[in-house]
C-alpha positions as CSV (number, residue, x, y, z in Angstrom):
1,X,4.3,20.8,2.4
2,X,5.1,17.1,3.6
3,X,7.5,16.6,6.1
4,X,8.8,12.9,4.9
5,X,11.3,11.0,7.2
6,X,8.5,9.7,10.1
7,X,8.7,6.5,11.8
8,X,5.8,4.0,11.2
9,X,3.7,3.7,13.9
10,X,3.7,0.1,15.7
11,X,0.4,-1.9,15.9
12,X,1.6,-5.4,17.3
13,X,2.9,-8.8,16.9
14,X,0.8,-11.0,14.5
15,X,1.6,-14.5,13.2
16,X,-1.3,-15.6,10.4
17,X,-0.7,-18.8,8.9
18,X,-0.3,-18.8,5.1
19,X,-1.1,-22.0,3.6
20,X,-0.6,-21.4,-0.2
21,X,1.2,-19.0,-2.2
22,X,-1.2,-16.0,-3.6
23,X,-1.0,-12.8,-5.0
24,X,-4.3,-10.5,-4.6
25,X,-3.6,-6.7,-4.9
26,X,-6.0,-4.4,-3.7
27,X,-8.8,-6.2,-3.5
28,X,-12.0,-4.4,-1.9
29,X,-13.0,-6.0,0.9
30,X,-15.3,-2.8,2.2
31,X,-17.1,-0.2,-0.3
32,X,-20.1,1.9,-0.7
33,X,-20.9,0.5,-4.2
34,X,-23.1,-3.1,-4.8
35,X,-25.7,-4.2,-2.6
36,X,-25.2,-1.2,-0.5
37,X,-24.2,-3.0,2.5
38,X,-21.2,-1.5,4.5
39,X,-20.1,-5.0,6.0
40,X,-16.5,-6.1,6.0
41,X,-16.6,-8.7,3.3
42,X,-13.2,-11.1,3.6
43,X,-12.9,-14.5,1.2
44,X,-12.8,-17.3,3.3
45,X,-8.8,-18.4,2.1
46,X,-7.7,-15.1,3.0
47,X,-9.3,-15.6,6.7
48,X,-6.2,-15.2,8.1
49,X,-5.6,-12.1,7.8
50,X,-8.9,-11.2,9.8
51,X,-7.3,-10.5,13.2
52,X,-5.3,-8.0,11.0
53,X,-8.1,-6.2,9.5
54,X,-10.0,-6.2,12.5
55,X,-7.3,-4.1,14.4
56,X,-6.8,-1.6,11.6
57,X,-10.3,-0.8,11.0
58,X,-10.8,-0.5,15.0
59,X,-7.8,2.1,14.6
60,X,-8.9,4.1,12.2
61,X,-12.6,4.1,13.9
62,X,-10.8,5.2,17.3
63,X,-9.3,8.1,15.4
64,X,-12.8,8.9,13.8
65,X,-11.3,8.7,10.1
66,X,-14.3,8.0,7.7
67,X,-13.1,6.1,5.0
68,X,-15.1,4.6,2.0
69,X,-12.9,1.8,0.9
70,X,-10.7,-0.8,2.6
71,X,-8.4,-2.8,0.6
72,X,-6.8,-5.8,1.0
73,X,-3.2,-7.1,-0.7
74,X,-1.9,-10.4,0.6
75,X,1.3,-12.4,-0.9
76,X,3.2,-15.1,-0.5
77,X,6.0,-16.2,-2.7
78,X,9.7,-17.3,-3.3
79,X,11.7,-14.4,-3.0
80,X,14.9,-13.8,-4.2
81,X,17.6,-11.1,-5.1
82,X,15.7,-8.7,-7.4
83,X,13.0,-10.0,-7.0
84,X,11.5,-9.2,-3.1
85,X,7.5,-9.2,-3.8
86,X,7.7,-6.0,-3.1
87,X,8.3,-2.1,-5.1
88,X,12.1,-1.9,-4.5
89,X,13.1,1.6,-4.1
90,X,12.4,4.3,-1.6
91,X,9.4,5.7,-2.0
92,X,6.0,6.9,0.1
93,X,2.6,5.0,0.3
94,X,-0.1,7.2,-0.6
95,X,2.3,10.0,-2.1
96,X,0.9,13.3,-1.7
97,X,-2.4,11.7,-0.3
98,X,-4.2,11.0,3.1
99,X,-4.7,7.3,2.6
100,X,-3.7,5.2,5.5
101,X,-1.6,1.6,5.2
102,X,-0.9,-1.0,7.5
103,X,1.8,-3.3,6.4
104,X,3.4,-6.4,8.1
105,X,6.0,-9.4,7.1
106,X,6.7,-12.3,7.9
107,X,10.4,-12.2,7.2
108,X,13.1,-9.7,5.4
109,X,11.2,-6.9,6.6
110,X,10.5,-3.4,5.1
111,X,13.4,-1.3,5.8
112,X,12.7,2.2,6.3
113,X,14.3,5.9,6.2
114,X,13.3,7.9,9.2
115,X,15.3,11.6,9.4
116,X,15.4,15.1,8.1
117,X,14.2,15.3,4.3
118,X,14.4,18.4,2.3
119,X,12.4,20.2,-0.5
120,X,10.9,17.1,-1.5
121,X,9.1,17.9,-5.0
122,X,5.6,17.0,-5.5
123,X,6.5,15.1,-8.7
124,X,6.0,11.6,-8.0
125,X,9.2,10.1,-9.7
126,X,11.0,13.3,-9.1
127,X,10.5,13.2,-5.3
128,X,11.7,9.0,-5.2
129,X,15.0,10.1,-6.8
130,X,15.4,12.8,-4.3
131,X,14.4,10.3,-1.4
132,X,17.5,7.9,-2.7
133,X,19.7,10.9,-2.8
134,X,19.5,12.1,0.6
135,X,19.4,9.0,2.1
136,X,22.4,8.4,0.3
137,X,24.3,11.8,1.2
138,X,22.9,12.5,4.5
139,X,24.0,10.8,8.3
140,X,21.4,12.1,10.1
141,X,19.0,10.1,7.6
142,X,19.2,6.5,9.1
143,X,17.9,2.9,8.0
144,X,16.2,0.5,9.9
145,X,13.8,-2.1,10.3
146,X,11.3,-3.0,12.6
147,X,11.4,-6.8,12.6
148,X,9.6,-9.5,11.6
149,X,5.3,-10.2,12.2
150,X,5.0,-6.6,13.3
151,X,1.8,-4.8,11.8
152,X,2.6,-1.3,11.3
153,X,0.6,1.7,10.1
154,X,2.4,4.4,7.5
155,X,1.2,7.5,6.0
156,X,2.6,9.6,3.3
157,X,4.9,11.0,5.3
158,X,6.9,7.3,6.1
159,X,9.8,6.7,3.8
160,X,10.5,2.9,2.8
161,X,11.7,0.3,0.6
162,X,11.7,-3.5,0.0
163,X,14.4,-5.2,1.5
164,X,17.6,-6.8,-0.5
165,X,16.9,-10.8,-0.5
166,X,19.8,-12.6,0.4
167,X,20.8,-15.8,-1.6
168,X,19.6,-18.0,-2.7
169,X,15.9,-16.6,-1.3
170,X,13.5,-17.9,0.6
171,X,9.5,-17.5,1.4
172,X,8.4,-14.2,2.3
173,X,4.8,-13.2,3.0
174,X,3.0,-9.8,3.1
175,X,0.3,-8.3,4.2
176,X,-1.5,-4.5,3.7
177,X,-4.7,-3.1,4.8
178,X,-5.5,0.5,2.9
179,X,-7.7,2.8,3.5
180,X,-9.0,5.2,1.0
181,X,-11.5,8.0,-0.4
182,X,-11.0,6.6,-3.9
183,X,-11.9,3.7,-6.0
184,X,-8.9,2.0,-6.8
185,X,-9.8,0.7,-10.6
186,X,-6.5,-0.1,-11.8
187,X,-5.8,-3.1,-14.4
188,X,-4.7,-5.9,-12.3
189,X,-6.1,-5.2,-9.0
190,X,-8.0,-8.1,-7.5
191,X,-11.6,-8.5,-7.6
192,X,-14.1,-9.6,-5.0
193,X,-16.9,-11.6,-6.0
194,X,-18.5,-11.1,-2.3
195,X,-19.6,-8.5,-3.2
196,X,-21.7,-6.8,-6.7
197,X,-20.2,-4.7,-8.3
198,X,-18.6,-3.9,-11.8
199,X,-15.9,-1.2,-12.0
200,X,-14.5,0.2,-15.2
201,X,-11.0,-0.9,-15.2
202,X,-7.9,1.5,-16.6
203,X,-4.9,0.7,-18.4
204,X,-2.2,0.7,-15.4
205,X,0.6,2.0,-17.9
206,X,-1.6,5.0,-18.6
207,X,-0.9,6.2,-15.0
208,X,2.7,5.1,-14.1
209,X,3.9,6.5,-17.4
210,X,2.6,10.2,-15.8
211,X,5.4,12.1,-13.7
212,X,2.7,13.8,-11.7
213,X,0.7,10.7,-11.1
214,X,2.6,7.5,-11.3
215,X,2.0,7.0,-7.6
216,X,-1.9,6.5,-8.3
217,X,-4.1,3.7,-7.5
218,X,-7.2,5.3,-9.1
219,X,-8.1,6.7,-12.8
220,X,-10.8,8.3,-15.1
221,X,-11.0,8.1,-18.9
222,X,-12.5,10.6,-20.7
223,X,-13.9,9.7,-23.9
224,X,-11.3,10.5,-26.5
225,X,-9.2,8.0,-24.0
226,X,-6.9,10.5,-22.3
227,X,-6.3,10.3,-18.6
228,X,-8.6,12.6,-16.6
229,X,-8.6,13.7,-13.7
230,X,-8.5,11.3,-10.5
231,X,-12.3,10.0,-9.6
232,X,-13.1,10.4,-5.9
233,X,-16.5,8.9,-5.3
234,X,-18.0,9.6,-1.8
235,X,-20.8,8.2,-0.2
Protein backbone atom coordinates (compact mmCIF):
# COMPACT_ATOMS: atom_id res chain seq x y z
CA UNK A 1 0.00 0.00 0.00
CA UNK A 2 0.93 3.74 -0.81
CA UNK A 3 1.65 5.91 1.82
CA UNK A 4 0.36 9.38 0.06
CA UNK A 5 1.03 12.79 1.89
CA UNK A 6 5.15 13.15 0.90
CA UNK A 7 6.78 16.23 0.16
CA UNK A 8 8.24 16.77 -3.43
CA UNK A 9 11.69 16.63 -3.51
CA UNK A 10 13.49 20.02 -4.52
CA UNK A 11 15.83 20.09 -7.70
CA UNK A 12 16.66 23.88 -8.02
CA UNK A 13 15.92 27.29 -9.18
CA UNK A 14 15.47 27.55 -13.00
CA UNK A 15 14.35 30.55 -15.09
CA UNK A 16 13.82 29.37 -19.07
CA UNK A 17 12.59 32.03 -21.15
CA UNK A 18 9.27 31.33 -22.93
CA UNK A 19 8.77 33.25 -25.93
CA UNK A 20 5.38 32.12 -27.27
CA UNK A 21 2.45 30.64 -25.89
CA UNK A 22 2.32 26.57 -26.61
CA UNK A 23 0.69 23.74 -25.44
CA UNK A 24 2.59 20.21 -26.15
CA UNK A 25 1.55 17.32 -23.78
CA UNK A 26 3.59 14.48 -23.51
CA UNK A 27 5.60 14.58 -26.23
CA UNK A 28 8.42 11.91 -26.55
CA UNK A 29 11.49 13.30 -26.59
CA UNK A 30 13.53 9.85 -25.68
CA UNK A 31 12.16 6.19 -26.82
CA UNK A 32 13.28 2.89 -27.84
CA UNK A 33 11.03 2.82 -31.00
CA UNK A 34 12.15 4.62 -34.66
CA UNK A 35 15.60 4.65 -35.78
CA UNK A 36 16.73 2.93 -32.78
CA UNK A 37 18.83 5.62 -31.51
CA UNK A 38 18.55 6.31 -27.67
CA UNK A 39 19.57 10.18 -28.01
CA UNK A 40 17.62 12.83 -26.22
CA UNK A 41 15.84 14.34 -29.15
CA UNK A 42 14.39 18.11 -28.08
CA UNK A 43 12.66 20.55 -30.95
CA UNK A 44 14.62 23.49 -31.27
CA UNK A 45 11.56 26.07 -29.85
CA UNK A 46 11.28 24.05 -26.85
CA UNK A 47 15.30 24.55 -26.30
CA UNK A 48 14.66 26.12 -23.30
CA UNK A 49 13.71 23.71 -21.37
CA UNK A 50 17.11 21.75 -21.97
CA UNK A 51 18.85 22.79 -18.83
CA UNK A 52 15.73 21.21 -17.30
CA UNK A 53 15.87 17.91 -18.93
CA UNK A 54 19.33 17.73 -18.59
CA UNK A 55 19.19 17.72 -14.72
CA UNK A 56 16.25 15.20 -14.49
CA UNK A 57 17.65 12.71 -16.67
CA UNK A 58 21.19 13.07 -14.79
CA UNK A 59 18.84 12.33 -11.55
CA UNK A 60 17.27 9.56 -12.48
CA UNK A 61 20.77 8.13 -13.99
CA UNK A 62 22.45 8.90 -10.43
CA UNK A 63 19.69 6.70 -8.94
CA UNK A 64 20.33 3.95 -11.62
CA UNK A 65 16.36 4.02 -12.66
CA UNK A 66 16.20 2.55 -16.32
CA UNK A 67 13.55 4.15 -17.92
CA UNK A 68 12.45 3.68 -21.67
CA UNK A 69 10.53 6.86 -22.29
CA UNK A 70 10.96 10.53 -21.34
CA UNK A 71 8.36 12.90 -21.96
CA UNK A 72 8.08 16.29 -22.31
CA UNK A 73 4.83 18.84 -21.53
CA UNK A 74 5.46 22.52 -21.79
CA UNK A 75 2.71 25.44 -21.61
CA UNK A 76 2.23 28.75 -21.61
CA UNK A 77 -0.98 30.53 -21.51
CA UNK A 78 -3.46 33.24 -19.94
CA UNK A 79 -4.63 31.82 -16.95
CA UNK A 80 -7.53 32.66 -15.09
CA UNK A 81 -10.02 31.53 -12.32
CA UNK A 82 -11.12 28.09 -13.51
CA UNK A 83 -9.14 27.92 -15.75
CA UNK A 84 -5.19 27.43 -14.29
CA UNK A 85 -3.53 25.19 -17.24
CA UNK A 86 -3.41 22.81 -15.06
CA UNK A 87 -5.77 19.34 -13.60
CA UNK A 88 -7.46 21.23 -10.68
CA UNK A 89 -8.18 18.95 -7.96
CA UNK A 90 -6.03 16.86 -5.62
CA UNK A 91 -4.74 14.13 -7.06
CA UNK A 92 -1.35 11.90 -7.54
CA UNK A 93 0.98 11.84 -10.66
CA UNK A 94 1.55 8.46 -11.77
CA UNK A 95 -1.36 6.97 -9.39
CA UNK A 96 -0.63 3.60 -8.38
CA UNK A 97 2.56 3.57 -10.70
CA UNK A 98 6.45 4.03 -10.47
CA UNK A 99 6.76 6.79 -13.08
CA UNK A 100 8.81 9.70 -11.98
CA UNK A 101 7.79 13.70 -12.71
CA UNK A 102 9.50 16.78 -12.44
CA UNK A 103 7.37 19.76 -12.42
CA UNK A 104 8.23 23.58 -12.17
CA UNK A 105 6.25 27.15 -12.64
CA UNK A 106 6.86 30.11 -13.29
CA UNK A 107 4.24 31.69 -11.24
CA UNK A 108 0.96 30.57 -9.04
CA UNK A 109 2.64 27.56 -8.17
CA UNK A 110 1.46 23.86 -7.52
CA UNK A 111 0.10 23.75 -4.10
CA UNK A 112 0.55 20.64 -2.36
CA UNK A 113 -0.83 18.32 0.63
CA UNK A 114 1.90 16.86 2.58
CA UNK A 115 0.56 14.81 5.96
CA UNK A 116 -0.96 11.62 7.28
CA UNK A 117 -3.38 10.00 4.57
CA UNK A 118 -5.54 7.07 5.35
CA UNK A 119 -6.89 3.86 3.54
CA UNK A 120 -6.57 5.45 0.35
CA UNK A 121 -8.46 3.10 -2.28
CA UNK A 122 -6.77 2.00 -5.26
CA UNK A 123 -9.70 3.26 -7.41
CA UNK A 124 -8.40 6.15 -9.29
CA UNK A 125 -11.50 8.54 -8.87
CA UNK A 126 -12.39 7.00 -5.66
CA UNK A 127 -8.97 7.66 -4.10
CA UNK A 128 -9.10 11.83 -5.42
CA UNK A 129 -12.34 12.20 -3.51
CA UNK A 130 -10.86 10.69 -0.45
CA UNK A 131 -7.65 12.87 -1.00
CA UNK A 132 -10.17 16.19 -0.97
CA UNK A 133 -11.82 14.80 2.10
CA UNK A 134 -9.13 14.46 4.40
CA UNK A 135 -7.41 17.34 3.45
CA UNK A 136 -10.50 18.92 4.19
CA UNK A 137 -11.22 17.25 7.65
CA UNK A 138 -7.84 16.70 8.93
CA UNK A 139 -5.16 19.49 10.69
CA UNK A 140 -2.41 17.56 10.68
CA UNK A 141 -2.82 17.41 6.67
CA UNK A 142 -1.26 20.92 5.64
CA UNK A 143 -1.12 23.07 2.27
CA UNK A 144 1.68 24.58 0.89
CA UNK A 145 3.68 25.70 -1.85
CA UNK A 146 7.10 25.66 -2.83
CA UNK A 147 7.42 28.91 -4.81
CA UNK A 148 7.94 30.00 -7.99
CA UNK A 149 10.94 28.59 -10.80
CA UNK A 150 11.60 25.69 -8.54
CA UNK A 151 12.00 22.25 -10.45
CA UNK A 152 10.71 19.64 -8.27
CA UNK A 153 10.54 15.83 -8.62
CA UNK A 154 7.08 13.86 -7.39
CA UNK A 155 6.18 10.39 -7.26
CA UNK A 156 2.91 8.74 -6.64
CA UNK A 157 3.17 9.16 -3.33
CA UNK A 158 3.07 13.36 -3.59
CA UNK A 159 -0.41 14.78 -3.22
CA UNK A 160 -1.15 18.13 -5.34
CA UNK A 161 -3.28 20.41 -7.12
CA UNK A 162 -3.40 23.44 -9.42
CA UNK A 163 -3.50 26.55 -7.80
CA UNK A 164 -6.75 29.02 -7.68
CA UNK A 165 -5.93 32.03 -10.18
CA UNK A 166 -6.69 35.14 -8.80
CA UNK A 167 -8.45 37.90 -10.98
CA UNK A 168 -8.40 38.88 -13.52
CA UNK A 169 -5.33 36.19 -14.48
CA UNK A 170 -2.30 36.48 -15.69
CA UNK A 171 0.56 34.35 -17.73
CA UNK A 172 1.50 31.22 -16.15
CA UNK A 173 4.03 28.74 -17.58
CA UNK A 174 4.70 25.02 -16.92
CA UNK A 175 7.02 22.64 -17.33
CA UNK A 176 7.17 18.55 -16.72
CA UNK A 177 9.67 16.00 -17.50
CA UNK A 178 8.17 12.17 -17.11
CA UNK A 179 9.65 9.22 -17.02
CA UNK A 180 8.08 6.07 -17.84
CA UNK A 181 8.07 2.11 -18.73
CA UNK A 182 5.01 2.76 -20.99
CA UNK A 183 4.17 4.19 -24.24
CA UNK A 184 1.99 6.92 -23.63
CA UNK A 185 -0.47 6.72 -26.93
CA UNK A 186 -3.25 8.77 -25.80
CA UNK A 187 -5.42 11.03 -28.34
CA UNK A 188 -3.94 14.41 -28.04
CA UNK A 189 -0.57 13.88 -26.77
CA UNK A 190 2.03 15.65 -28.88
CA UNK A 191 4.05 14.16 -31.43
CA UNK A 192 7.71 14.51 -32.33
CA UNK A 193 8.73 14.53 -35.79
CA UNK A 194 12.51 14.17 -34.64
CA UNK A 195 12.09 11.20 -34.43
CA UNK A 196 10.34 7.95 -36.76
CA UNK A 197 7.89 6.53 -35.46
CA UNK A 198 4.00 5.90 -35.84
CA UNK A 199 2.00 4.95 -32.67
CA UNK A 200 -1.54 3.72 -32.69
CA UNK A 201 -3.42 6.43 -31.01
CA UNK A 202 -6.55 5.69 -28.37
CA UNK A 203 -9.60 7.41 -27.76
CA UNK A 204 -8.65 9.46 -24.42
CA UNK A 205 -12.47 9.17 -23.22
CA UNK A 206 -12.12 5.39 -23.37
CA UNK A 207 -9.73 5.55 -20.40
CA UNK A 208 -10.85 8.47 -18.18
CA UNK A 209 -14.38 7.17 -18.40
CA UNK A 210 -12.78 3.79 -16.36
CA UNK A 211 -12.80 4.08 -12.36
CA UNK A 212 -9.88 1.82 -12.18
CA UNK A 213 -7.88 3.50 -14.89
CA UNK A 214 -8.73 7.05 -15.45
CA UNK A 215 -5.33 8.04 -14.20
CA UNK A 216 -3.73 6.35 -17.35
CA UNK A 217 -1.50 7.81 -19.95
CA UNK A 218 -1.22 4.51 -21.92
CA UNK A 219 -3.89 2.07 -23.70
CA UNK A 220 -4.49 -1.13 -25.82
CA UNK A 221 -7.37 -1.93 -28.08
CA UNK A 222 -8.34 -5.22 -28.72
CA UNK A 223 -10.08 -5.89 -31.73
CA UNK A 224 -13.71 -5.87 -30.95
CA UNK A 225 -12.61 -2.14 -29.70
CA UNK A 226 -12.74 -2.69 -25.88
CA UNK A 227 -10.00 -1.36 -23.66
CA UNK A 228 -7.44 -4.03 -22.86
CA UNK A 229 -5.11 -4.28 -20.72
CA UNK A 230 -2.31 -1.45 -20.36
CA UNK A 231 0.73 -2.05 -23.02
CA UNK A 232 4.15 -1.97 -21.36
CA UNK A 233 6.72 -2.25 -24.14
CA UNK A 234 10.33 -2.77 -22.86
CA UNK A 235 13.37 -2.68 -24.66
Amino acid sequence: MNIYGHPPEIVGLFDPEFEEYMHYMYLPIRMPEGDGVWDVRVPRRLGFASEMITQAITIEQQRNNQWDYVYLTARRGWATPGNPLNRPGWHSDAFAKPDINYVWTDRYPTIFAEGPFEQISDDHIRSTQQFEEQINGNNDIRQLTYGDRVLMRLDSTVIHTAPEIPAPGGNRSFIKVSFSNERWNLAGNSHNYLFDYEWQMFDRALIRNDPTRANADTASMESTGSVAQKERLTH
